[in-house]
C-alpha positions as CSV (number, residue, x, y, z in Angstrom):
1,X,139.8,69.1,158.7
2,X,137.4,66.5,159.8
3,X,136.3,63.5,157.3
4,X,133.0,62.2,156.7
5,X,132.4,58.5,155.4
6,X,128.9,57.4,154.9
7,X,127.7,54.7,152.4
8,X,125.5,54.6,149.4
9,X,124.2,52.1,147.0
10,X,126.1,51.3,143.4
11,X,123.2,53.4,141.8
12,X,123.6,56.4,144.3
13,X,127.5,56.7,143.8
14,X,126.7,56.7,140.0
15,X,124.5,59.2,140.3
16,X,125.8,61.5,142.7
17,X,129.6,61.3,140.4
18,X,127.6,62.3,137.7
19,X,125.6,65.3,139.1
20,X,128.8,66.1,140.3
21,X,130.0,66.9,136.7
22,X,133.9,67.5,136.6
23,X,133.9,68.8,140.0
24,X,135.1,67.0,142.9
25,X,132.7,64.7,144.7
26,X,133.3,66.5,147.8
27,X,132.5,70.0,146.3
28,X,129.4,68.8,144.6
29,X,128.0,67.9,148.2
30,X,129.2,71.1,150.3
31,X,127.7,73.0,147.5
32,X,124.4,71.0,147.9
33,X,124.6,71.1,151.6
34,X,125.7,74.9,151.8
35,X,124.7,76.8,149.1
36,X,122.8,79.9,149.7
37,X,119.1,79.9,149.3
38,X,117.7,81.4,146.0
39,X,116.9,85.2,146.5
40,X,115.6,87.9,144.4
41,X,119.5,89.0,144.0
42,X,120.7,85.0,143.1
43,X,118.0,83.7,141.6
44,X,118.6,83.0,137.9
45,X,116.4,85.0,135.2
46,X,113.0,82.9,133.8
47,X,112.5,83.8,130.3
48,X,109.1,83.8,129.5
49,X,108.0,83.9,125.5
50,X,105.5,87.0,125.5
51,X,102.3,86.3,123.1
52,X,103.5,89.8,121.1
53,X,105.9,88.5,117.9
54,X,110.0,88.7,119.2
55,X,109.0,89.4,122.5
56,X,111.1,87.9,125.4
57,X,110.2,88.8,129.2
58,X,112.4,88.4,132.0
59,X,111.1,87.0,135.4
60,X,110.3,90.2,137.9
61,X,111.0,90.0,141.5
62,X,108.6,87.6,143.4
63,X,106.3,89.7,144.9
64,X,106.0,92.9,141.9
65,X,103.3,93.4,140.4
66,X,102.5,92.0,137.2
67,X,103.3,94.1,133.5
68,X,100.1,94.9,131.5
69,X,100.4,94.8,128.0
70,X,100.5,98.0,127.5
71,X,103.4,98.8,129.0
72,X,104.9,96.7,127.2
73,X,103.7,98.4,124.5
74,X,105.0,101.9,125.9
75,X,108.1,100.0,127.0
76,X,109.3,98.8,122.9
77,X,108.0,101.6,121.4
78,X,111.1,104.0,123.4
79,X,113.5,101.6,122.4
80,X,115.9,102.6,119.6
């Protein structure tokens, strides 16, 4: 497998050891440099605090169109 040296200040080798968090240098930076772009299936959930008491919404798909109120409304009132 080929190796790749390249060099970094004191501050940047800090840094990058600790974003890399328990996981090894190298796998920190392949994940960086190959991860898969954020889609609608990977992207993590946004919660977003609704203004209605207890309510918590969950990001839709970029793109959907956007939940009134009142089917909100409709949407708690079928739940158990």
């Amino acid at each position: 497998m080929p190796t790749f040296t390249f060099k970094v200040t004191e501050a940047e080798a800090r840094d990058i050891r600790r974003s890399a968090r328990g996981r090894t240098v190298s796998s920190y930076i392949r994940q960086k440099l190959f991860a898969e772009p954020a889609t609608a299936k990977n992207k993590p959930a946004v919660k977003y605090i609704c203004n209605r008491p207890g309510r918590v919404i969950i990001a839709a798909v970029p793109g959907a169109a956007p939940i009134t109120d009142e089917e909100l409304d409709r949407f708690w009132e079928e739940m158990p």
